[in-house]
C-alpha positions in Angstrom: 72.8 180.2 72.3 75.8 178.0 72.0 75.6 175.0 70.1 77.2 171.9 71.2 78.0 168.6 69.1 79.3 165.3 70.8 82.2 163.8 69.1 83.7 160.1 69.7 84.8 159.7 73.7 84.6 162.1 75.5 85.3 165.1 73.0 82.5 167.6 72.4 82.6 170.5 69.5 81.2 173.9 70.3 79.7 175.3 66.7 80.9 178.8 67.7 84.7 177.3 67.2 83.4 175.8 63.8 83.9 177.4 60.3 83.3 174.7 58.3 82.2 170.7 58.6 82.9 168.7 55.3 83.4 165.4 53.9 86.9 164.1 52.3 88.4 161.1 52.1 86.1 159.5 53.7 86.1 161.5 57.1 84.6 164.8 58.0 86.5 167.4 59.0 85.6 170.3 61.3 87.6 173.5 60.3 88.0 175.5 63.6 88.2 179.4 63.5 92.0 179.4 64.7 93.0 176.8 61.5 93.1 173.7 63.6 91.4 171.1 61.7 89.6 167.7 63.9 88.6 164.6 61.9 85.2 162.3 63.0 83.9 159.7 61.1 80.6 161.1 61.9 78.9 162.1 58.8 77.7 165.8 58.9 74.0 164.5 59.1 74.6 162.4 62.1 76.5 165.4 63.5 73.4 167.4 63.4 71.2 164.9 65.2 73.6 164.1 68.0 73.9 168.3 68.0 70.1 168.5 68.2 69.4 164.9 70.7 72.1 167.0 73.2 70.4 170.0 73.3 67.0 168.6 73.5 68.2 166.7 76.4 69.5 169.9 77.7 66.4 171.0 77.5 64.6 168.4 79.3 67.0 168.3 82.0 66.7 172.1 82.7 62.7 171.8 82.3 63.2 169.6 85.7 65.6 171.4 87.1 63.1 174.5 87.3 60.3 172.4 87.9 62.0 171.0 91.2 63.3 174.9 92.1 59.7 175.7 91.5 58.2 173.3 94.3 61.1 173.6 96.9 60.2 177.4 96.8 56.2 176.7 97.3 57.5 174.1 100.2 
């Protein structure tokens, strides 16, 4: 399962793209696999609860999703 962090905007991060998140200079900085670097000034903890809050709202939205397939089908 892909894991997906919201950045500032509209910019979102997948983890599988990440090698390394770590503060400096005040910033954190998201090595990608291909040597690109992107800055946030989201703090690595704060990165892992908007990761986590996103996929629990995934979650949540696909429980309804099925839930609403489910009783279409027994219509």
């Amino acid at each position: 399962m892909r894991m997906f962090i919201p950045l500032e905007g509209e910019n979102v991060l997948c983890l599988e793209n990440a090698v390394a998140i770590y503060r400096e200079d005040g910033v954190t900085v998201i090595l990608r696999r291909n040597g690109g670097k992107e800055r946030t000034s989201f703090t690595p903890r704060i990165l892992a609860k908007r990761g986590a809050e996103l996929s629990a709202r995934w979650a949540a939205d696909a429980a309804l999703m099925k839930e609403d397939l489910r009783k279409r089908s027994n219509s």
